[in-house]
TIZAKE-363359 format. One line per 10 residues: number of its first residue (from 1); their letters; for each residue x, y, z of C-alpha. Coordinates in pm, whole numbers, plus 50000, padded with zeros to 5 digits. Each point is the difference from the previous one (the first is absolute). Layout:
N
NUM> a> X:Y:Z ~ ...
***
This chain:
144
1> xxxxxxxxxx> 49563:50628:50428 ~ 49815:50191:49736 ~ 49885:50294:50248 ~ 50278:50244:50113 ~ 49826:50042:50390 ~ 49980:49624:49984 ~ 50344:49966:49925 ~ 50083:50300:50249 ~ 49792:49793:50282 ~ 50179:49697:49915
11> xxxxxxxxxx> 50359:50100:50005 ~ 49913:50198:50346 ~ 49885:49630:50164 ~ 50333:49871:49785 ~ 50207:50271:50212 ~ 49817:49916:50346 ~ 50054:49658:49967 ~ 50411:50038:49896 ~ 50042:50222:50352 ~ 49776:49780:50198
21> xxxxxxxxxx> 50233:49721:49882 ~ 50322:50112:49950 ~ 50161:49831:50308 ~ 49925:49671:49799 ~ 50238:50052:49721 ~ 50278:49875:50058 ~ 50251:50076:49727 ~ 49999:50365:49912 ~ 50116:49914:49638 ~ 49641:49883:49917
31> xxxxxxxxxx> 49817:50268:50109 ~ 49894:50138:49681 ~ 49896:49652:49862 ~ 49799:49923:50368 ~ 49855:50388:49937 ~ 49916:49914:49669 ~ 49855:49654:50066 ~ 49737:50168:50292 ~ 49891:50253:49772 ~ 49923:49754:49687
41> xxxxxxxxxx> 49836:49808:50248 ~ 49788:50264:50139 ~ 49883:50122:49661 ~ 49932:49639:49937 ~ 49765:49952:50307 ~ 49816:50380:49939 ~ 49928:49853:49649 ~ 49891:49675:50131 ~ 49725:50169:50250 ~ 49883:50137:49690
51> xxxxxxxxxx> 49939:49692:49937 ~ 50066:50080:49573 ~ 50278:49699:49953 ~ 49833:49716:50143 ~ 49754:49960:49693 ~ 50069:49687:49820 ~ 50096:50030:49612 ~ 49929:49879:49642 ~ 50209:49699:49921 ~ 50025:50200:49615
61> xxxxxxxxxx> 50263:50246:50210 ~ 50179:49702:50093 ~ 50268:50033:49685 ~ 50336:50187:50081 ~ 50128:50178:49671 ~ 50291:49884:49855 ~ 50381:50151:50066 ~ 49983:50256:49662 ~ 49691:50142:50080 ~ 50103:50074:50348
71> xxxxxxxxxx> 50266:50219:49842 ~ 49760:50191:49836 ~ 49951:50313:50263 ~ 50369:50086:49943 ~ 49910:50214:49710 ~ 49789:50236:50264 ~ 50122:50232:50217 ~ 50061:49941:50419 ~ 49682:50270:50041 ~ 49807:49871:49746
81> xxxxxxxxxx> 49996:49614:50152 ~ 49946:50152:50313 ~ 49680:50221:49901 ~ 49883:49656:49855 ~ 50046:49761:50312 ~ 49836:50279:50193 ~ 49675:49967:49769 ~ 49919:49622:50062 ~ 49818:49825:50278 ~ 50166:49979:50337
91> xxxxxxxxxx> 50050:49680:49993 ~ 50170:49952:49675 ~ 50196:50249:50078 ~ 50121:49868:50371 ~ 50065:49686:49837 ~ 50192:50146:49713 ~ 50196:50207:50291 ~ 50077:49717:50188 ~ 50093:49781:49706 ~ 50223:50206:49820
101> xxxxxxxxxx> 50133:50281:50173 ~ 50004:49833:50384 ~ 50148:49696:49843 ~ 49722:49734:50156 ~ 49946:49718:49807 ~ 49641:49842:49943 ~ 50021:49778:50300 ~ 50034:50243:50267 ~ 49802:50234:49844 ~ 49701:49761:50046
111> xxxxxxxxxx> 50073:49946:50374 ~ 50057:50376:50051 ~ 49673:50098:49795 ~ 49785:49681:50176 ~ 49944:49920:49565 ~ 50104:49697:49834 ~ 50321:49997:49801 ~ 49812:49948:49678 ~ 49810:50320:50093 ~ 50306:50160:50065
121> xxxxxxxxxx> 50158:49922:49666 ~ 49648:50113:49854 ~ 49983:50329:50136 ~ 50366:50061:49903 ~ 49911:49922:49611 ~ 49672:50173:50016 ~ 50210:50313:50170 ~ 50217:49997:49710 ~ 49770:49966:49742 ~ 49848:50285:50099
131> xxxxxxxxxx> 50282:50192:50063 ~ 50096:49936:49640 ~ 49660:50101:49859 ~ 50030:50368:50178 ~ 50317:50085:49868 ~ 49909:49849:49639 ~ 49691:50192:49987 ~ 50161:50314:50147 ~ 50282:49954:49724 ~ 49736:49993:49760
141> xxxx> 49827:50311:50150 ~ 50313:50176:49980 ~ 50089:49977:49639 ~ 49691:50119:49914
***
C-alpha cells in the first residue's frame, strides 16, 4: 500500500468484510484463499480511489526483459529486494506484487487494475527495472 495506516485501514475493511460475509463461504477449505482474495482486493480498490494506477503509460515500457535477466535479483538478499520494491512508485510496485508474488497474469491484472494489459506488462518491466537499478547502485555504494 506504501503507507503503514493505509495498509492498517485497509486490512481492517478486509476483516469487516470476511465476518460480514462469512455465511457465504461455503467450503471451509478455501477460507484462507477467499480471506486472501478480499484483502488483495481491498488494497486494490483503496489504491484505485487514489486514483495513482489509472494513468496511462509510455509505449517505451512496453518491453518485458528477457528470462536471464529476470534471474538477476537472486544474487541479493530476501531484505535487500524487499527494501527495493518498497522504494518505487505504488503502482509499479502493486503490479509487480500482483504479477509475481500473487501469481496474476497480465490479463487479469488489467481487469483488476481498470489498465490495459499492455500497461500492465509495462508497469511490471518498468517495476523491475527499477528495482534492479536500486540494488545495483546500492551494491556499488556498498563497496565503496
Amino acid at each position: 500500500m506504501g503507507d503503514e495506516e493505509e495498509a492498517k485501514d485497509a486490512l481492517q475493511d478486509a476483516f469487516v468484510t470476511v465476518f460480514l460475509n462469512i455465511n457465504k463461504l461455503k467450503v471451509e477449505a478455501t477460507f484462507s484463499a477467499w480471506v486472501k482474495r478480499i484483502v488483495v482486493n481491498q488494497c486494490i480498490n483503496a489504491l484505485k480511489k487514489k486514483t495513482l494506477l489509472t494513468h496511462s503509460l509510455d509505449d517505451e515500457h512496453e518491453k518485458i526483459l528477457e528470462d536471464e535477466e529476470q534471474e538477476a535479483f537472486s544474487e541479493y538478499s530476501i531484505p535487500e529486494v524487499m527494501t527495493a520494491i518498497g522504494q518505487i512508485s505504488e503502482g509499479c510496485r502493486t503490479v509487480f506484487n500482483l504479477y509475481l508474488f500473487e501469481g496474476y497474469d497480465h490479463k487479469e491484472i488489467g481487469q483488476i487494475l481498470s489498465i490495459s494489459e499492455s500497461a500492465s506488462k509495462a508497469q511490471y518491466s518498468k517495476a523491475k527495472s527499477k528495482i534492479r537499478k536500486i540494488l545495483i547502485n546500492r551494491l556499488q555504494t556498498d563497496e565503496r
